[in-house]
mmJSON file of the N, C-alpha and C atoms, coordinates in Angstrom:
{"data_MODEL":{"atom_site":{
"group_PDB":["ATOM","ATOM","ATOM","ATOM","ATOM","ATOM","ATOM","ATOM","ATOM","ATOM","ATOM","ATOM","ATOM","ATOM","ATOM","ATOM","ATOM","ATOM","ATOM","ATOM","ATOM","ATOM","ATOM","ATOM","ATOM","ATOM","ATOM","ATOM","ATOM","ATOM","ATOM","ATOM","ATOM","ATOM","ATOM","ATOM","ATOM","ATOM","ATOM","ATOM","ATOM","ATOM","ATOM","ATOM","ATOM","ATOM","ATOM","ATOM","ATOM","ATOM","ATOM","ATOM","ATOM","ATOM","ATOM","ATOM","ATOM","ATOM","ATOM","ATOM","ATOM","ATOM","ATOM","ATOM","ATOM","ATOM","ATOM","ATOM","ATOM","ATOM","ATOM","ATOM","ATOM","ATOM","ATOM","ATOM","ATOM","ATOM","ATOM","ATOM","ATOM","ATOM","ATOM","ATOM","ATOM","ATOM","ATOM","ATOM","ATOM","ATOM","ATOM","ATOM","ATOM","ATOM","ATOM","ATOM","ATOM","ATOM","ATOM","ATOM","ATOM","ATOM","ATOM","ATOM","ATOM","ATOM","ATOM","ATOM","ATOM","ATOM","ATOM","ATOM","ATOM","ATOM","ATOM","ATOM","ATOM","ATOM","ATOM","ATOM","ATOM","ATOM","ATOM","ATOM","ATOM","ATOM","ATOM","ATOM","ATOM"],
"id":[1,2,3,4,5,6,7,8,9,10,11,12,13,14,15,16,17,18,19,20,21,22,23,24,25,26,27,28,29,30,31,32,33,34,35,36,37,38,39,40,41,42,43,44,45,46,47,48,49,50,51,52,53,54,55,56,57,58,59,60,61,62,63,64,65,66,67,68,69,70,71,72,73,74,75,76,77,78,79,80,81,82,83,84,85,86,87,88,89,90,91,92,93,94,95,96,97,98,99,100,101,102,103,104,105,106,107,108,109,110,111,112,113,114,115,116,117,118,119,120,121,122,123,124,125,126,127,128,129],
"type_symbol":["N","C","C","N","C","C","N","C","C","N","C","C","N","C","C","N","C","C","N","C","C","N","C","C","N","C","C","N","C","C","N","C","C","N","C","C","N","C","C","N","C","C","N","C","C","N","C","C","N","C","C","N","C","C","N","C","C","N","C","C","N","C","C","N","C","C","N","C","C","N","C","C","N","C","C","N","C","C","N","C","C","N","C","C","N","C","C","N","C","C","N","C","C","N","C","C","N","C","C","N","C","C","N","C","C","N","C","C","N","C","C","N","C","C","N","C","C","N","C","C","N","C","C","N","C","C","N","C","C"],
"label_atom_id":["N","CA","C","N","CA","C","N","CA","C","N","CA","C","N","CA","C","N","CA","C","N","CA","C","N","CA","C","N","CA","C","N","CA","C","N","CA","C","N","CA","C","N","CA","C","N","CA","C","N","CA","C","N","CA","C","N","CA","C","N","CA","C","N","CA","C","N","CA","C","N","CA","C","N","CA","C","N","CA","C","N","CA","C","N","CA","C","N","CA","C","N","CA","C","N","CA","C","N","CA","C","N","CA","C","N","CA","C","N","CA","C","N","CA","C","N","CA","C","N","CA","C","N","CA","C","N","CA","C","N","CA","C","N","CA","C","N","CA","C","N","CA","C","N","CA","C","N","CA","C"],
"label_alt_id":[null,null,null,null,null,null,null,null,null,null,null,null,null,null,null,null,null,null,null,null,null,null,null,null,null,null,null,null,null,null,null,null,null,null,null,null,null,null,null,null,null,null,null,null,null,null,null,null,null,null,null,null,null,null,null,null,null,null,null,null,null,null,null,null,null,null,null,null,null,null,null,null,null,null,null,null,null,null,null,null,null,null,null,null,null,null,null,null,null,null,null,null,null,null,null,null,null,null,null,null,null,null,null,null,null,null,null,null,null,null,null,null,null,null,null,null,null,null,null,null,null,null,null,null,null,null,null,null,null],
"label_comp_id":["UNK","UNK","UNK","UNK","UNK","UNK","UNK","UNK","UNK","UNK","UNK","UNK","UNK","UNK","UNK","UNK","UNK","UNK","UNK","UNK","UNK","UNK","UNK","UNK","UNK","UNK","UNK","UNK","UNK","UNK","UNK","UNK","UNK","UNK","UNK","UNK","UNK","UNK","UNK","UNK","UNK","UNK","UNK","UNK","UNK","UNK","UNK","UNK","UNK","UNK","UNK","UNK","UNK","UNK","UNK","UNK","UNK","UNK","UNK","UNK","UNK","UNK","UNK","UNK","UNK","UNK","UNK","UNK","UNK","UNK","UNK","UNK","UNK","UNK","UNK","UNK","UNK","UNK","UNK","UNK","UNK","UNK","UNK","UNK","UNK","UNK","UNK","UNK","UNK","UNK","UNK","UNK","UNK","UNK","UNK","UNK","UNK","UNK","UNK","UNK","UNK","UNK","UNK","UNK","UNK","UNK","UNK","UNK","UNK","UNK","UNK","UNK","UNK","UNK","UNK","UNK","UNK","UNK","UNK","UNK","UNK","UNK","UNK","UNK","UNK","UNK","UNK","UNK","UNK"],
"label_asym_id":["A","A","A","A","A","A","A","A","A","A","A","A","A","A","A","A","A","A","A","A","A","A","A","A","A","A","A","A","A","A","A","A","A","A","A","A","A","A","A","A","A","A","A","A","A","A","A","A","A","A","A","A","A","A","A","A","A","A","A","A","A","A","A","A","A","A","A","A","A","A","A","A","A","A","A","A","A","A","A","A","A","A","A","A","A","A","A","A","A","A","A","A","A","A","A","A","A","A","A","A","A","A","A","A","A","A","A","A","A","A","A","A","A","A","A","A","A","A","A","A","A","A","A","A","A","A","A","A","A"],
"label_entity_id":["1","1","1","1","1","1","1","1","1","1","1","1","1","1","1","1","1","1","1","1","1","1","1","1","1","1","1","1","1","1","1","1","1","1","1","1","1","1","1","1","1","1","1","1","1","1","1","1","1","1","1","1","1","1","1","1","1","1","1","1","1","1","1","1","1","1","1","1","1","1","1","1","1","1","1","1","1","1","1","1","1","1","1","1","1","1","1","1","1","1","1","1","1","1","1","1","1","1","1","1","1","1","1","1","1","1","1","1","1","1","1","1","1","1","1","1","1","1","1","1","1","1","1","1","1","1","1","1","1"],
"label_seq_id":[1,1,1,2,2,2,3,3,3,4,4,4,5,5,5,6,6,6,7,7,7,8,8,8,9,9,9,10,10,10,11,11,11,12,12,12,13,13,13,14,14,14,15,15,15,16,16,16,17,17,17,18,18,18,19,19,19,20,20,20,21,21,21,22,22,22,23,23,23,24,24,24,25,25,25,26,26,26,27,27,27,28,28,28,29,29,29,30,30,30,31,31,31,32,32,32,33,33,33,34,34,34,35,35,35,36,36,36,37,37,37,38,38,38,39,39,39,40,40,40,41,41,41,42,42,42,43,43,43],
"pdbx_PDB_ins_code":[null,null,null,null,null,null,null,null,null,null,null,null,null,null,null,null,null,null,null,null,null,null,null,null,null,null,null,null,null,null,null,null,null,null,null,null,null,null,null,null,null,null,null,null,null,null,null,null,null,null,null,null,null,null,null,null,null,null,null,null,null,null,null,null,null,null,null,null,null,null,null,null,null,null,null,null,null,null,null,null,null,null,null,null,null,null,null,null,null,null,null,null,null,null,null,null,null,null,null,null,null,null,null,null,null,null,null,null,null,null,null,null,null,null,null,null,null,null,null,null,null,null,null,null,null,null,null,null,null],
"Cartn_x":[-5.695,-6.262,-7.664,-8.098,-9.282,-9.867,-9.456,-10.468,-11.446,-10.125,-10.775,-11.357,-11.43,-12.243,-13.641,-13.789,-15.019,-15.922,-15.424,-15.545,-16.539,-14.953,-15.794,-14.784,-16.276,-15.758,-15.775,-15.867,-15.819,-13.973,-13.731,-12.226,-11.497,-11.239,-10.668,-11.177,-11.703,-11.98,-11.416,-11.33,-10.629,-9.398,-8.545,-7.15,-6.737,-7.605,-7.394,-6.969,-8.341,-8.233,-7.1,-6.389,-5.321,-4.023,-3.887,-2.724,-2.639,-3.843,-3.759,-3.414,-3.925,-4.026,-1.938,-1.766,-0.166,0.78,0.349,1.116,0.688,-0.275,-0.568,0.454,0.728,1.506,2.712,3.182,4.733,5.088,4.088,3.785,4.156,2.947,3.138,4.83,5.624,6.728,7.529,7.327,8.721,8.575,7.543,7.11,7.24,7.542,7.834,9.538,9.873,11.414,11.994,11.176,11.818,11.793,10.603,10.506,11.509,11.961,12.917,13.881,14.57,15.976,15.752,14.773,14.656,14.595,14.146,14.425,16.0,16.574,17.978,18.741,18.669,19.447,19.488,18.126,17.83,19.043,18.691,20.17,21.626],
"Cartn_y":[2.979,2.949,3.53,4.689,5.5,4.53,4.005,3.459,1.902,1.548,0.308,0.86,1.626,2.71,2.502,3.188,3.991,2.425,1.782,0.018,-0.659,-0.58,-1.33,-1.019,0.434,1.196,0.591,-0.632,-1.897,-1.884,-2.51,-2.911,-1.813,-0.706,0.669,0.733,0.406,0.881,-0.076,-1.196,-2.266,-2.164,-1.439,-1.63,-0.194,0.786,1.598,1.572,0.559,-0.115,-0.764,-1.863,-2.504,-1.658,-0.655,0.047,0.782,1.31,2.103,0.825,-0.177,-1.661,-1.572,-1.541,-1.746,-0.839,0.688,1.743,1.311,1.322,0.799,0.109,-1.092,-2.022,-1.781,-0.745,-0.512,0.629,1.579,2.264,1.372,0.314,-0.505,-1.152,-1.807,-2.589,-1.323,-0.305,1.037,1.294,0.954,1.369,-0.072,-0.701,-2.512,-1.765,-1.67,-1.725,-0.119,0.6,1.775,1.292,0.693,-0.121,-0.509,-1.703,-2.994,-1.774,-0.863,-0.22,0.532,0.774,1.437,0.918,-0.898,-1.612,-2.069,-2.208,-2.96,-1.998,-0.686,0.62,0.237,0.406,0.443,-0.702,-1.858,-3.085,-2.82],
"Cartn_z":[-19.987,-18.637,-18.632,-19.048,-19.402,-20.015,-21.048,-22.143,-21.421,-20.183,-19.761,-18.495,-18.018,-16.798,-16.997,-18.601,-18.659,-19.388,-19.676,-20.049,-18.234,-17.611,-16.445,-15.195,-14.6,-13.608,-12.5,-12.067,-11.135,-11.447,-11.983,-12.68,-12.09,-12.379,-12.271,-10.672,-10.251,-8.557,-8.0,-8.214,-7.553,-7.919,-9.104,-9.266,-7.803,-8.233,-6.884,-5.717,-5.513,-3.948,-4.346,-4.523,-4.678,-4.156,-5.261,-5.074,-3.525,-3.049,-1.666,-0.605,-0.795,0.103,0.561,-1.326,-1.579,-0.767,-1.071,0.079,1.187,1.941,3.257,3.62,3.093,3.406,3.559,2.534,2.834,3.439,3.915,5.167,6.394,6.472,7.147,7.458,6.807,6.894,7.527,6.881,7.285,9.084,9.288,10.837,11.208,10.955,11.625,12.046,10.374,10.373,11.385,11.467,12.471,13.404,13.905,15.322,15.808,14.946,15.425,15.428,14.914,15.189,16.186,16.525,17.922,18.838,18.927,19.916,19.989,18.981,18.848,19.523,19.103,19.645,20.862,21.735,23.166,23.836,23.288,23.884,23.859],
"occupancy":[1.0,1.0,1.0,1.0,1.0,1.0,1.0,1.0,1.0,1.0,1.0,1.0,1.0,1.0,1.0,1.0,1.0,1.0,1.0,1.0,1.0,1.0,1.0,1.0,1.0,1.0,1.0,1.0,1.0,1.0,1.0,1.0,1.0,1.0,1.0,1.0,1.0,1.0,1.0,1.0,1.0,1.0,1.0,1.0,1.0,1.0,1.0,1.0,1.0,1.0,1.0,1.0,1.0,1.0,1.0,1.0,1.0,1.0,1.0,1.0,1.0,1.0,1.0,1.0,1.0,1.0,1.0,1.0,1.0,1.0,1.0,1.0,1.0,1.0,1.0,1.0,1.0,1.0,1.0,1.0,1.0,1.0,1.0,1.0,1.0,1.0,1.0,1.0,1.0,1.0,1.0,1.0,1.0,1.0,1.0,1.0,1.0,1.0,1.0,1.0,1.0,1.0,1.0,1.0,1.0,1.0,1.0,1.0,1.0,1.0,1.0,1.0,1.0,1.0,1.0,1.0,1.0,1.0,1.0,1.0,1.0,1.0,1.0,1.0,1.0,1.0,1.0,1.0,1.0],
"B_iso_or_equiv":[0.0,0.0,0.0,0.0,0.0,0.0,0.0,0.0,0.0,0.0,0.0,0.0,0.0,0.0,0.0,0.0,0.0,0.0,0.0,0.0,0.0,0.0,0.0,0.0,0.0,0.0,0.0,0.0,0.0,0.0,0.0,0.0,0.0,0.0,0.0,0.0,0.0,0.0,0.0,0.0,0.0,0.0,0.0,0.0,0.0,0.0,0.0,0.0,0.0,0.0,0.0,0.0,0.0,0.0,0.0,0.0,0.0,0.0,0.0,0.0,0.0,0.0,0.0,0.0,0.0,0.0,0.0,0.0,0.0,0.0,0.0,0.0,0.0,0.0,0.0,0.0,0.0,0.0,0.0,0.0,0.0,0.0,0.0,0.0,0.0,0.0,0.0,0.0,0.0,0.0,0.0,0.0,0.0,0.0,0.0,0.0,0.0,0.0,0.0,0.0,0.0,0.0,0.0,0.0,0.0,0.0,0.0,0.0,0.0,0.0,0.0,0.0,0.0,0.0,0.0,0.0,0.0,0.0,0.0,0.0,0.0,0.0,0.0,0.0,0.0,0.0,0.0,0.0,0.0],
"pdbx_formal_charge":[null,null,null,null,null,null,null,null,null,null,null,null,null,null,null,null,null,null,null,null,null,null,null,null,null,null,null,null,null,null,null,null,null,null,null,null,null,null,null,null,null,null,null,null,null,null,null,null,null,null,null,null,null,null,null,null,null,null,null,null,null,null,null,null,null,null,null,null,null,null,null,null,null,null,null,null,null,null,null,null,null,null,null,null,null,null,null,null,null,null,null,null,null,null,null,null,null,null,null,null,null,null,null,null,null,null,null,null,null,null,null,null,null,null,null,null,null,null,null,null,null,null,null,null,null,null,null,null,null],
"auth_seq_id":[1,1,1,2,2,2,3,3,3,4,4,4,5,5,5,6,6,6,7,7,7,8,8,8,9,9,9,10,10,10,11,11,11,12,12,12,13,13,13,14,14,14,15,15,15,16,16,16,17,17,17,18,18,18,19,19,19,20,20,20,21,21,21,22,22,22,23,23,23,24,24,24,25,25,25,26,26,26,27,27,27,28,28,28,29,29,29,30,30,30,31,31,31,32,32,32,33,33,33,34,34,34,35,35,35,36,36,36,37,37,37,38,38,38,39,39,39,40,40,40,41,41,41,42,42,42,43,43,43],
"auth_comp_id":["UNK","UNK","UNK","UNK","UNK","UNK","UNK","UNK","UNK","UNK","UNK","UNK","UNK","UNK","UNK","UNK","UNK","UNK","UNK","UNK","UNK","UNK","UNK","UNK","UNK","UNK","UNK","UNK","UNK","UNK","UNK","UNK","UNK","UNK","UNK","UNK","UNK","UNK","UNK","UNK","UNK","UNK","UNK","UNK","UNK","UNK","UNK","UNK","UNK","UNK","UNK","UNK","UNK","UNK","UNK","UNK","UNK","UNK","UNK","UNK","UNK","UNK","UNK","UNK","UNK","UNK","UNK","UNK","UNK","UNK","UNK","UNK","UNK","UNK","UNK","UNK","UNK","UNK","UNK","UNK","UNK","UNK","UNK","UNK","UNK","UNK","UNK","UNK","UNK","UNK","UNK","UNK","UNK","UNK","UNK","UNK","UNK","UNK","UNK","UNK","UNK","UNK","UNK","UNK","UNK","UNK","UNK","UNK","UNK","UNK","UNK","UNK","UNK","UNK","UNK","UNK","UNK","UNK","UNK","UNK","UNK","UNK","UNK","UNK","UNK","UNK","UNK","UNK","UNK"],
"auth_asym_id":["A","A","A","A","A","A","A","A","A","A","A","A","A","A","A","A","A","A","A","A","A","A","A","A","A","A","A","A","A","A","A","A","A","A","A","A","A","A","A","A","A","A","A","A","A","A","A","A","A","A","A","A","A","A","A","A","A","A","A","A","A","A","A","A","A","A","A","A","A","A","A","A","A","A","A","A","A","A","A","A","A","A","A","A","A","A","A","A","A","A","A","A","A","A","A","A","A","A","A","A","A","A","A","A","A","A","A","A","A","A","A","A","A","A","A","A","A","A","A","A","A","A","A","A","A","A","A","A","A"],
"auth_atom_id":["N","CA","C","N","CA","C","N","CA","C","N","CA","C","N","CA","C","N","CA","C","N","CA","C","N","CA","C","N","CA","C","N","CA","C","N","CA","C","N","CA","C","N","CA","C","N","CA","C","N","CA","C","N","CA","C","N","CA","C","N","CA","C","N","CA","C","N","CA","C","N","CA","C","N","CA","C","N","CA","C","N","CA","C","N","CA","C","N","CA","C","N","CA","C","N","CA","C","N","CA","C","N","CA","C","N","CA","C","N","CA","C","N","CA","C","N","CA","C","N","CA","C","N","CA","C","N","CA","C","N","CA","C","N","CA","C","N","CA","C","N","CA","C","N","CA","C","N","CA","C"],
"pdbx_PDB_model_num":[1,1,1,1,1,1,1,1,1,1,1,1,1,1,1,1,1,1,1,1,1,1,1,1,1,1,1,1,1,1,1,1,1,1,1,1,1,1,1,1,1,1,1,1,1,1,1,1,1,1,1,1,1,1,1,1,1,1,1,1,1,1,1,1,1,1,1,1,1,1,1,1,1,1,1,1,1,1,1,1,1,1,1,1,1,1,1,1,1,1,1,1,1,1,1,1,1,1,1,1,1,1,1,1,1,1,1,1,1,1,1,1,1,1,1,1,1,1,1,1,1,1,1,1,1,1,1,1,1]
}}}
């Protein structure tokens, strides 16, 4: 990982960004999915 970093620190910043994009997202879905059980409850 280092060795291809210090190669091409473009590469290594974009796998970064990627991965935070990735938690976001499943941040994201967990707060979809609390949602909906908090609406279903409510019925």
């Amino acid at each position: 990982m280092s060795k291809m970093n210090k190669k091409c620190p473009v590469c290594g910043f974009n796998h970064i960004i990627k991965k935070e994009k990735e938690m976001e997202n499943e941040a994201f879905n967990v707060e979809i999915v609390s949602l909906t059980l908090n609406i279903l409850q409510t019925f």
